[in-house]
Steps between C-alpha positions, in 0.01 A plus 500: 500500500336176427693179524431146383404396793269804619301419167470109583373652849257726388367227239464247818276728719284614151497147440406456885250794499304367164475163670658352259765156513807497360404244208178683413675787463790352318229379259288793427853682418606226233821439778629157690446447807871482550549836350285697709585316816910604385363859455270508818842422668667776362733267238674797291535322182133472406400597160355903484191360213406262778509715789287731313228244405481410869452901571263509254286185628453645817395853341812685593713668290881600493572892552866603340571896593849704411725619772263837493185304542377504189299208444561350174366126569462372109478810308701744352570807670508781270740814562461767677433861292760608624796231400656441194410170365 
């Protein structure tokens, strides 16, 4: 399971890996410099619209998947034949 500060490391080596500084990234993802330094460091009160802008601007996206690995990430899942909805 992810954790704030697993995300803020995985957007630091992305970051890293696209050769990219922290203030050019911060601008191409509409963010402050402040805020993605906080989230880089793993600071677990940064705001989820942000975070996902800064995904987003480095051409990653956010998977979510239920306890049985069904990924849902943004959509609706619909039922399953077999279950009564």
């Amino acid at each position: 399971m992810l954790d704030v500060a697993a995300i803020g490391q995985i957007i630091r080596e992305e970051r890293k890996e696209l050769g990219l500084r922290q203030d050019g990234l911060a601008a191409a993802s509409g963010v402050g410099l402040r805020f993605l330094v906080e989230l880089e460091r793993g600071k677990p009160t940064v705001q989820m619209g942000k975070v996902l802008n800064v995904l987003a601007a480095l051409g990653c996206e956010l998977q979510i998947k239920r306890p049985d690995g069904i990924e849902i990430a943004g959509r609706a899942v619909a039922p399953k034949k077999d279950e009564a909805e």
